[in-house]
Structures are given as structure tokens and as C-alpha cells.
C-alpha positions as a printed Julia matrix, in Angstrom:
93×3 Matrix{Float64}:
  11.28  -2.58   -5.29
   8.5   -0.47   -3.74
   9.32   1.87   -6.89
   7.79  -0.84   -9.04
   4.93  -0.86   -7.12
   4.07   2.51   -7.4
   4.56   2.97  -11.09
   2.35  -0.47  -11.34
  -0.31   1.2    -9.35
  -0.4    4.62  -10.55
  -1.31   3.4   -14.61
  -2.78   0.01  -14.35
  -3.36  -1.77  -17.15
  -6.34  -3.79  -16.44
 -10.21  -3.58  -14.92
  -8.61  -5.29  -12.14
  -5.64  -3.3   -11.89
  -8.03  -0.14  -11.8
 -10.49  -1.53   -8.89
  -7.08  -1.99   -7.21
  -5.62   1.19   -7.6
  -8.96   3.28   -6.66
  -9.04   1.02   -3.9
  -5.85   2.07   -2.64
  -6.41   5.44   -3.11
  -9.48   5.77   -1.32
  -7.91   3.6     1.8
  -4.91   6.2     1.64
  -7.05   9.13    1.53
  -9.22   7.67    4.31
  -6.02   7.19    5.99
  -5.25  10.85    5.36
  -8.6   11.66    6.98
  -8.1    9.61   10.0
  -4.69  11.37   10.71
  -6.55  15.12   10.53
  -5.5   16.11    6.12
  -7.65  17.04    3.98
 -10.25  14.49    3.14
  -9.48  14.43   -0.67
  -5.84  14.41   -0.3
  -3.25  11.8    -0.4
  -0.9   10.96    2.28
   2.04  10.96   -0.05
   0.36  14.68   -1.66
   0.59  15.85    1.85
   4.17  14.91    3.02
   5.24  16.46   -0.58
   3.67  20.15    0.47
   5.26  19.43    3.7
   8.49  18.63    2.02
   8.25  22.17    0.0
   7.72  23.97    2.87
   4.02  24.96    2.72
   3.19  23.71    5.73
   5.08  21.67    8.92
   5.07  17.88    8.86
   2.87  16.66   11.24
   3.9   14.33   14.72
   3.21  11.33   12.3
   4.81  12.6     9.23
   9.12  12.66    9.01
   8.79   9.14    9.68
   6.16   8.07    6.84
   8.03  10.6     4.88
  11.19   8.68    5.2
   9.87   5.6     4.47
   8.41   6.46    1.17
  11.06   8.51    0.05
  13.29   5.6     1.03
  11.49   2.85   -1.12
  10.9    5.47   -4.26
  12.57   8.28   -4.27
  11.02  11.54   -4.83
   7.6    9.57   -4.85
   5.89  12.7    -2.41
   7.28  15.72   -4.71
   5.78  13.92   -7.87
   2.54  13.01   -6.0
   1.69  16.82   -5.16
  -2.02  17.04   -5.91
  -2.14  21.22   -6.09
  -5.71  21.25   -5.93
  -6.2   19.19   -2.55
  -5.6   20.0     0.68
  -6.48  23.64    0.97
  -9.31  25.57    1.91
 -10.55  28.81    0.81
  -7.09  29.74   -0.18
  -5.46  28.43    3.29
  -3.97  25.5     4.39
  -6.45  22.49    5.79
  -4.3   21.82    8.3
């Protein structure tokens, strides 16, 4: 079910739909932010580099992993932004 929604909200179809889905983003990377990622980085782009072994999950992040792995599988693999979350060639965080 959750699947669904993130294939709806990662090619929306409308002006709506777009507002939407930048809105989202910018609450998740806020999110991200909050929780001490990079600041142009995606929760789910995190827990994916996590996943492949780049970096440890964080205190907050086996559980959010599970969750979204759970409701669409392999959702943080596929939402590895490769040009986020690093800094002058080393990890953010």
C-alpha cells in the first residue's frame, strides 16, 4: 500500500501533485536536518548508504529503516542520492 504511495509521489502527474511532492521532500529533508544528515539529503537516501555499508545507521535509524523497507521494499537502495550527504569527499555524518 505504502508502495503506491511512493511511486504516486515520486512522478506526479499534476501542478498539484508536484507542490505535493516538493513539499514532502523538503519536510523529509528538514527532517533529515533535524536528526544531524546532511541538509540536502533524504532520510530514505541516508538509511540506503547506511544499508550499503558506507556509514553506521544512526540511534534513530534500524527502526525507520524497517519501517520503510517494510511498506516498499527496497524503497532506501533505489532512493540513494550519490551526490548528497558527503562533504569534501567524507561522510557528513
Amino acid at each position: 500500500m505504502m508502495g503506491v504511495f511512493f511511486r504516486a509521489v515520486q512522478s506526479p502527474k499534476t501542478k498539484a501533485g508536484k507542490w505535493g511532492a516538493n513539499l514532502l521532500l523538503s519536510v523529509d529533508q528538514l527532517g533529515g536536518s533535524i536528526l544531524g544528515i546532511h541538509h540536502d539529503e533524504t532520510i530514505s537516501s541516508h538509511l540506503g548508504k547506511c544499508e550499503r555499508g558506507d556509514f553506521r545507521f544512526p540511534w534513530w535509524g534500524k527502526p525507520v529503516h524497517w519501517f520503510l523497507e517494510k511498506t516498499d521494499p527496497g524503497h532506501c537502495k533505489h532512493a540513494i542520492e550519490e551526490d548528497e550527504g558527503y562533504e569534501n569527499g567524507r561522510l557528513f555524518i
